[in-house]
N, C-alpha and C positions, 0 to 999 in steps of 0.2 A: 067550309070546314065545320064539322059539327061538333057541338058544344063539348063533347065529351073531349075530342080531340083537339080541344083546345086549351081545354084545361088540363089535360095531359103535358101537349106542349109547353105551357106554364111550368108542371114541375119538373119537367127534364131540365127546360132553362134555371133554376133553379137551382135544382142539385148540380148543374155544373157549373154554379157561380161560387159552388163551396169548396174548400182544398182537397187534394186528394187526389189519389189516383183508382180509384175503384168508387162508384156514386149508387146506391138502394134506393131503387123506387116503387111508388105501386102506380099501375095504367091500368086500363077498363081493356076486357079481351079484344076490342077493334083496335086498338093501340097496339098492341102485343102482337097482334095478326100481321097488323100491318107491317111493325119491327121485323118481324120474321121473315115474312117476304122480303123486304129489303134484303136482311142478310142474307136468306135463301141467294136469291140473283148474285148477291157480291161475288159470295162462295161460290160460285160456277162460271165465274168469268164474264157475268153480264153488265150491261151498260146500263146505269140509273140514269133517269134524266129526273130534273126537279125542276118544275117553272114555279115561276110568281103568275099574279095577273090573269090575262087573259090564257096561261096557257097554252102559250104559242111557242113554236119551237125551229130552229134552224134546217135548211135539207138535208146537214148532214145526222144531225139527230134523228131528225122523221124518218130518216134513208135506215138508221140503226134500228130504231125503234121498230120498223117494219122487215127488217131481215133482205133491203134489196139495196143494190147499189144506189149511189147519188143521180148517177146517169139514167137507172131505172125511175128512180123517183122525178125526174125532171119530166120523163117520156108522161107519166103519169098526170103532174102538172101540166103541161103543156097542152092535151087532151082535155082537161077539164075534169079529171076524173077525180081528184085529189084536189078541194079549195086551197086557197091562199089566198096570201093579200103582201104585197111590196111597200117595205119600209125601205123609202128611197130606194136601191139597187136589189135590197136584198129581200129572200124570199121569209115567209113566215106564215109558220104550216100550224095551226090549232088541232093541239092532241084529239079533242073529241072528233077531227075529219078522219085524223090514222086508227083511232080507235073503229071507227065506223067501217074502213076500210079493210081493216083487219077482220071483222066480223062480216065482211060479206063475201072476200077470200076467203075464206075458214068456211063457210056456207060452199061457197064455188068447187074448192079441192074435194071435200067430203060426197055432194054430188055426183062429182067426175069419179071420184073412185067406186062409188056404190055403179056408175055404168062400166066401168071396165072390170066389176069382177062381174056384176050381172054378164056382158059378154064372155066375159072366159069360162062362165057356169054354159051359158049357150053353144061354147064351140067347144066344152069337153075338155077344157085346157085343166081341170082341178083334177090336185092331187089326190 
C-alpha cells in the first residue's frame, strides 16, 4: 500500500469513529479513483473480492473474478495453466496468477478476432 493510501485509510477510519450519519473527508485522487471503481462495480451488480496477505483467494472467487465457471477453473488448475498452492484440502489461487491470466486471454480473444474479420475481409463476407 502506498503511503498516500494509507494515510487516506487513517482518515476514513477516523471519520468513522465520530458520530453521525453522513462523515467529510479529503483523499488524494488515487483514493477517490479508487472509491469510484469500487462503487462503479457495486452499482452494476459486480463481485468485489478484498484479500489481506498474500492475496490469495478461493476457486470460487478466482472462478468469479475470471468470468468462468468453478468447473472451468479446476480444468484450468489441473493443467498447470493457472498456479496454486493447497491449504490442507483446499485450493488458493493468488490474484496476481488471475490477473496474468486475464491479460493473456484478453491478448488471445483480440488476436482471434483480428483473424476472423481479417478472413471475412478475404472471402467478401463485409458489409
Amino acid at each position: 500500500m502506498t503511503a498516500t493510501l494509507e494515510r487516506d485509510a487513517l482518515a476514513v477510519q477516523d471519520a468513522l469513529s465520530q458520530q453521525g450519519e453522513q462523515i467529510l473527508i479529503s483523499v488524494a485522487r488515487e483514493t477517490a479513483e479508487k472509491i469510484a471503481a469500487w462503487m462503479g462495480a457495486e452499482a452494476q451488480g459486480q463481485s468485489i473480492v478484498t484479500t489481506k496477505g498474500l492475496r490469495e483467494v478461493s476457486p470460487s472467487e478466482a472462478a468469479s473474478m475470471m468470468g468462468i465457471s468453478r468447473v472451468q477453473l479446476h480444468k484450468l488448475l489441473d493443467k498447470g495453466i493457472i498456479p496454486f498452492r493447497k491449504v490442507g484440502s483446499h485450493h488458493r489461487i493468488r490474484v496476481e496468477a488471475i490477473e496474468r491470466w486475464l491479460e493473456i486471454e484478453d491478448a488471445r480473444q483480440e488476436k482471434a478476432m483480428a483473424e476472423l474479420m481479417a478472413l471475412q475481409n478475404e472471402l467478401g463476407l463485409t458489409e
